[in-house]
N, C-alpha and C positions, 0 to 999 in steps of 0.2 A: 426216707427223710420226711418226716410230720411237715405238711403243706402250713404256712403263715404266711399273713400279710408283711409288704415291705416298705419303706420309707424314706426317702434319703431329703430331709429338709433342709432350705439353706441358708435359713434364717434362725439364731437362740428361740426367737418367739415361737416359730413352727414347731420347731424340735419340743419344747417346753408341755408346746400344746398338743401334742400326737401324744406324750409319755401320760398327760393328763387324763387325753379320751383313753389310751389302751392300757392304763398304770395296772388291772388285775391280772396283766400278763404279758409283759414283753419283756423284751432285750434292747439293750444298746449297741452298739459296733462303733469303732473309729477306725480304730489301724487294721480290725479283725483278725488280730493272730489266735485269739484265745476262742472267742465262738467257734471261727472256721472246723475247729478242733469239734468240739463238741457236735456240730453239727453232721459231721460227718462221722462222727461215732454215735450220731441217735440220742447224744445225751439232753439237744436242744429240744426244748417242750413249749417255748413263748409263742402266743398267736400273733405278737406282732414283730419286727425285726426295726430298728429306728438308726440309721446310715448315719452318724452327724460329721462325716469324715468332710464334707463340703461346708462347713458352718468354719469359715475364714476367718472371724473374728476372735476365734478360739484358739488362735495359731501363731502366737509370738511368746519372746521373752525382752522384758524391758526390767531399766532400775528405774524406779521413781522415787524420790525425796529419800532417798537410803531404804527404799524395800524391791529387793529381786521379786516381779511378778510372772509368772507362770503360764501363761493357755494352757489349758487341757488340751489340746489334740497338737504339743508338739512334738516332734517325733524326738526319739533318743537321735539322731542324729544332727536335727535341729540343734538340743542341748548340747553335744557332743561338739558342732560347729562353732560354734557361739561364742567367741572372742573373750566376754565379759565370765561367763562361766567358765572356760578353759582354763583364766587367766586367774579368778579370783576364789569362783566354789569349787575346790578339785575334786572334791568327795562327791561331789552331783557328777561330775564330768567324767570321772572315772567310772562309778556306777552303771552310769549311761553308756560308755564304754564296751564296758566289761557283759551289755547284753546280747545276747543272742549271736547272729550273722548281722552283715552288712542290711542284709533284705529285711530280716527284722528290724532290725534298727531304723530302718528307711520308713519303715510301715507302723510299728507300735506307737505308743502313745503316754508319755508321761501321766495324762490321766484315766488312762485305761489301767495302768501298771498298779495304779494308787487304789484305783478302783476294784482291781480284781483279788484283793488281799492275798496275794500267793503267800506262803511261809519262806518260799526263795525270790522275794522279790528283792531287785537291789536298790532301784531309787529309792522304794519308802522307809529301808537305812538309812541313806543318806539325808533324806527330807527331815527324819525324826532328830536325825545327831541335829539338822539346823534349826532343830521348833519352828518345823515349817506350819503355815493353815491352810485349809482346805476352804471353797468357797464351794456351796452347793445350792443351787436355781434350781426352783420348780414354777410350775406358772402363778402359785399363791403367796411369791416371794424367796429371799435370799436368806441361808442361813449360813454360820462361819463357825470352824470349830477348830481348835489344834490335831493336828494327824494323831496324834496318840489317843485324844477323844475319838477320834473316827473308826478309829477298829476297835471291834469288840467280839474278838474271835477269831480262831480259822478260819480262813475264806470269808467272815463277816465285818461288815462296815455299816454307819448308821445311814447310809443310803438309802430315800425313801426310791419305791419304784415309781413315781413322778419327776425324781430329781435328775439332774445333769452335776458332775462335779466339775466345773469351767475353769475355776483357776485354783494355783498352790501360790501363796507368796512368803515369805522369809523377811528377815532382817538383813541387809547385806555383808558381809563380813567386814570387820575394820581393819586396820595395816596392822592390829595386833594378833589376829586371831589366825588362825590354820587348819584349814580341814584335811581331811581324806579317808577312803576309801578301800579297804583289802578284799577280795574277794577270794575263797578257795574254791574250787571245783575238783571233781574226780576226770573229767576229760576236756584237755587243749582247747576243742573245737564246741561251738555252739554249749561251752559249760554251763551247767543245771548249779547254781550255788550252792554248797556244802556248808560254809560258815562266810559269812560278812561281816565286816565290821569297819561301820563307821564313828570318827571322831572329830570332835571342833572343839579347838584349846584356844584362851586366849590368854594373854602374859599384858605384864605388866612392864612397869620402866628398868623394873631388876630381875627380869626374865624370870620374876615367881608366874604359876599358874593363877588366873585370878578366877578361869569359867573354864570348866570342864565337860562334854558332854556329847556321851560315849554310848553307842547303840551296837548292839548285836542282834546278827539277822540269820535266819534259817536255822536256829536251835529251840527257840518257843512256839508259840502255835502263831504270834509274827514279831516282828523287831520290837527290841525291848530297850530300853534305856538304862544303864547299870549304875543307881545311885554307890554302889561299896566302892568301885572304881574312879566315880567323880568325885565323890569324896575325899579319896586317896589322893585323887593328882594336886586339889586345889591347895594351895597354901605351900608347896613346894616348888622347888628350883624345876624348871622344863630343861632336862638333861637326861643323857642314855641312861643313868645310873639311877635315875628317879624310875623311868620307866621299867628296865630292868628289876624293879621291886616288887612291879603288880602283875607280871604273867603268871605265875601261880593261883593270883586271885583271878583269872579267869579261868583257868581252868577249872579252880572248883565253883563258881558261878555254872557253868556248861553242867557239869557234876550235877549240882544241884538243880538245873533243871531240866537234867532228862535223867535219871537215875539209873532208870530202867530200861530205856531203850536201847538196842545191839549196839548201836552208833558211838553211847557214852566213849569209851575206851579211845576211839577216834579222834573226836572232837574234841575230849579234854586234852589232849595234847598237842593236836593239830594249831589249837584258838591262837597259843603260844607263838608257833610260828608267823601266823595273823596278826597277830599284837606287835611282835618286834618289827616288821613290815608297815604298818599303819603308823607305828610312831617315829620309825624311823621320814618314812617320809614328812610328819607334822618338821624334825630338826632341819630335815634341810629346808621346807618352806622359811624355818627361822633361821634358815642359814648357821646352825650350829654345827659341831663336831658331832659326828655319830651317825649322821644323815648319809639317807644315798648319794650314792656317787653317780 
């Protein structure tokens, strides 16, 4: 294991300012599930190592004036606990759910998960279906960008190496809208996502669609938002038979963007299943016919 300096500050301003002095080469940690990894496979190379797992202030979820706001270090089980998420953003709380083990859960970190751009990540599905933003601190100031600005690549994010990503906030959902969350995996326990897919509909007084917006996760190089699909839902009735009209158009969305890879074959047909699953749950949050039971 490559020897480096360690850190564990417990203050934003310390933290701010270690990433400042060591910004040509360090790391970050909160929950440490994903370095730990690395580390122990050699693949960690940063001189300095920066602990912000005691930085307190980083570690809640509230609603203010109608915006869900975020900490960066709270944990998927935090969210997962969390009354107001349980109850209102299912597609966060399912997400958050659906990761890892309990022990994961107890330990990761909503803005570790954001931060570390997996292509199987499931919150920043669900974040993107919400047009969540990201808030990023460095010690020369605060910068704010929508998550979909934020990635810009596999594995890359505009994250400078002085930055902290401290909070995600959203709009809160209204008594018209409905999210959620599908996840596939190939195995029961501690599942690796295969296809995600999150969605948030919102309906009008005649149960037309009036805002559609619909992300798939672990088929591009990271969650993508499916304008052919939002387009399709908006301006029709939110009913099985509307829905029932566009799983073929996700399959050939999958199609078309992986063409070539072995998986194709899989995944354009599996999404399918994904799809009646994620919308089925949007009818019963509307309490329509067609919805789970």
């Amino acid at each position: 294991m490559k020897e480096f300096s360690f850190f564990s500050p417990g203050t934003l301003d310390e933290a701010l300012s270690l990433l400042s002095q060591h910004k040509d080469s360090v790391s970050v940690i909160a929950g440490g599930t994903d370095i730990v990894l690395e580390l122990n496979e050699r693949a960690h190379t940063a001189q300095a190592v920066v602990d912000i797992s005691k930085i307190k202030d980083l570690r809640y979820v509230k609603v203010v004036d109608g915006v869900v706001r975020i900490g960066a270090l709270s944990t998927f089980t935090d969210l997962e606990n969390d009354p107001y998420i349980r109850d209102h953003v299912k597609s966060l709380y399912s997400a958050c759910y659906y990761v890892g083990s309990p022990q994961i859960r107890n330990l990761g970190t909503i803005g570790g998960n954001v931060a570390n751009a997996s292509v199987a990540g499931d919150t920043p599905t669900a974040l993107i279906s919400l047009d969540a933003t990201v808030v990023l601190r460095s010690a020369a100031g605060k910068r704010e960008m929508k998550i979909t600005d934020f990635y810009s690549g596999a594995g890359k994010t505009q994250l400078e190496k002085d930055e902290l990503l401290t909070e995600i906030y959203f709009d809160a959902p209204t008594e018209n809208m409905a999210t959620a969350y599908t996840k596939l995996g190939k195995r029961k326990a501690l599942v690796i996502v295969v296809i995600g897919l999150a969605v948030l509909l919102e309906r009008d007084c005649n149960n037309i669609c009036s805002k559609a917006q619909v992300v798939i996760g672990a088929v591009a190089r990271y969650p993508k938002r499916l304008p052919s699909i939002e387009h399709y839902l908006v301006g029709k009735p939110i009913t099985k038979e509307t829905f029932e009209g566009c799983r073929d158009m996700f399959s050939q969305i999958v199609y078309d963007m992986i063409p070539t890879r072995a998986s194709v074959g899989y995944k354009k047909e599996s999404v399918k299943g994904v799809a009646n699953k994620t919308f089925n749950s949007i009818l019963k949050d509307f309490s329509l016919s067609g919805g789970e039971e």
